[in-house]
N, C-alpha and C positions, 0 to 999 in steps of 0.2 A: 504494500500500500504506500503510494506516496502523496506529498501534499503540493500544492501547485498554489501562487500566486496571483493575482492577477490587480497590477497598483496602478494608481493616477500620477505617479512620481518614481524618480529613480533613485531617491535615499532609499526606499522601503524595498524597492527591488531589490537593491545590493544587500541590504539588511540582509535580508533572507537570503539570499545566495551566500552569504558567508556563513549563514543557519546550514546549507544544505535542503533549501527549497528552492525548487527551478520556477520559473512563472515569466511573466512580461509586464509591458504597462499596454494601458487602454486610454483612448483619449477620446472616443466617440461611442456613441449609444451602438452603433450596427457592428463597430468591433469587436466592441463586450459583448454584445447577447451572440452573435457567432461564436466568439473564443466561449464563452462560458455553455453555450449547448455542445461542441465537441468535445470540453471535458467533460462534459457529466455523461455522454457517453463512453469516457475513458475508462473499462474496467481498472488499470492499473491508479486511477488517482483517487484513493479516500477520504480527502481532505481538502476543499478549494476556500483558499482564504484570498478574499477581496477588501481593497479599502474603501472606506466609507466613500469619499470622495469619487472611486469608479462604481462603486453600487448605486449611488444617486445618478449617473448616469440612466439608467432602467430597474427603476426601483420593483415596478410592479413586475417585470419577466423575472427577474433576481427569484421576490416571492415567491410567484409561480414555479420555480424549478423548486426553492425550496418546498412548496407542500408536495409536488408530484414527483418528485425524484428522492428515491430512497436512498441512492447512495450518487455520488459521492456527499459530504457532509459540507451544506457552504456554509463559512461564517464570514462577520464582518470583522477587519480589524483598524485598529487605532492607528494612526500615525501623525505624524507633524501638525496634520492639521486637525487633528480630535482632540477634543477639551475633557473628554471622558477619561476616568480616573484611571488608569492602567492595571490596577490590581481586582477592580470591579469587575471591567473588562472581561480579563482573565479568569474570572470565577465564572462568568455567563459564559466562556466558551467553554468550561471544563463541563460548566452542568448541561450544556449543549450536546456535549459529546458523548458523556457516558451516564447524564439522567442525573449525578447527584449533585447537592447544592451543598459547599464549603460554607 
């Protein structure tokens, strides 16, 4: 299983590339929602973290793959330009993942 990015920015891309997540950036609605329907068709990706920033690009298709797609698992994450608290964050993506609440 791997996890895949997909950022509005390239500090967060590199973040993650030096994590050891592959992924791109997206700067248009018709790039995101293509990128993001071929991986949720990628049996090998379990994991698709998007930032806030390119989620709001197509917020309601984002939704939509999340209630109709069971796997892979997308979440949103934080970066430069999230005001949200980083360790909150992190607790909504753990309960996200595997149901329990820290």
């Amino acid at each position: 299983m791997r996890f895949y990015v997909l950022s509005d920015n390239r500090e967060t891309l590199v973040g993650m590339r030096l994590a050891g997540i592959e992924g791109e950036i997206v700067h248009d609605e018709a790039t995101y929602c293509k990128r993001l329907d071929e991986l949720c068709d990628d049996k090998s990706i379990g994991v698709i973290l998007v930032t806030g920033v390119a989620m709001e690009l197509a917020p309601q298709f984002t939704a939509d793959k999340k209630l109709h797609c069971k796997r892979p698992l997308i979440a949103e994450i934080g970066d430069r330009h999230s005001s949200d608290n980083i360790s909150h964050a992190l607790m909504k993506y753990v309960k996200e993942a595997v149901g329990i609440s820290i």
